[in-house]
N, C-alpha and C positions, 0 to 999 in steps of 0.2 A: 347589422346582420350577424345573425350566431354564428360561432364558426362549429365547427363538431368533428371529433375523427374517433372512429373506431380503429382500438388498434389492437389489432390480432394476425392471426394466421389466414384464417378466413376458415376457419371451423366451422362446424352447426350454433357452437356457441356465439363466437362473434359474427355470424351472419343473424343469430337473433335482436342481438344486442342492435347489432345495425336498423334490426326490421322495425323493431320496438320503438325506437330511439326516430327513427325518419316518421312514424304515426301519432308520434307523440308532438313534433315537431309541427308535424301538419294539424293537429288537433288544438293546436294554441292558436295557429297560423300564424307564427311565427315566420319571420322571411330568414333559411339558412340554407348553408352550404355543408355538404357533409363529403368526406375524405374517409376512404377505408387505409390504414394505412397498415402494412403486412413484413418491412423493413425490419428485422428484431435489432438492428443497429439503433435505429429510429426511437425505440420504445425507453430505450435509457434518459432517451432527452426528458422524459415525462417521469420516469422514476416508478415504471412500471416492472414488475415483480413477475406478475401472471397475469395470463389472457383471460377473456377478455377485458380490454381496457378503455373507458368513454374517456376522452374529452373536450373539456367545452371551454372556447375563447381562450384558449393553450393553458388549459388548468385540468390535471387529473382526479376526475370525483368519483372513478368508481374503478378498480380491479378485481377480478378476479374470478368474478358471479357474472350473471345477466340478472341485472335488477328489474324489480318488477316495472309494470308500464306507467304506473302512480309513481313511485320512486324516480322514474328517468322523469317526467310532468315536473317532479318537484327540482326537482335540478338542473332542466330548462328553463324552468324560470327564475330560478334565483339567478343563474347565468345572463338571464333578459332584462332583469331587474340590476344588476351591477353594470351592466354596457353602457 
C-alpha cells in the first residue's frame, strides 16, 4: 500500500496538490492511504522548507510547487515500483 501525506497548511495550494495527487493515485489504481498533515512541527521530520509538500512511503519528492498531474503519475510510480 502507498503511503502519501501532503503536508501543508491546507491552503488552495496544498489542497490541490492533495486533489491531484488522490487522481492520480486512483488513475494508476493504485491501493493508498493519504494523510493531510498541517502540524509545521511535523514538516521538519521530512526536511521540508516550504508548502506545499508530497510524500510518498516517508520520502520527501516534492516542495514547494504543486506539481503537474503527469509529474505526481511519475512519482507514484517510481514510489510503487520501490515498495
Amino acid at each position: 500500500m502507498l503511503k502519501i501525506k501532503v503536508l501543508g497548511s491546507g491552503c488552495p495550494n496544498c489542497q490541490r496538490l492533495a486533489q491531484l495527487t488522490e487522481h492520480a493515485a486512483q488513475q494508476l489504481g493504485a491501493e493508498f492511504q493519504m494523510e493531510k498533515v498541517t502540524d509545521h512541527t511535523r514538516f521538519l521530520d521530512y526536511g521540508l522548507l516550504s508548502t506545499p509538500g508530497l510524500v510518498l512511503n516517508e520520502r520527501l519528492v516534492s516542495s514547494g510547487r504543486v506539481p503537474s498531474e503527469a509529474e505526481i503519475t511519475s512519482f507514484l510510480t517510481t514510489a510503487l515500483s520501490e515498495a
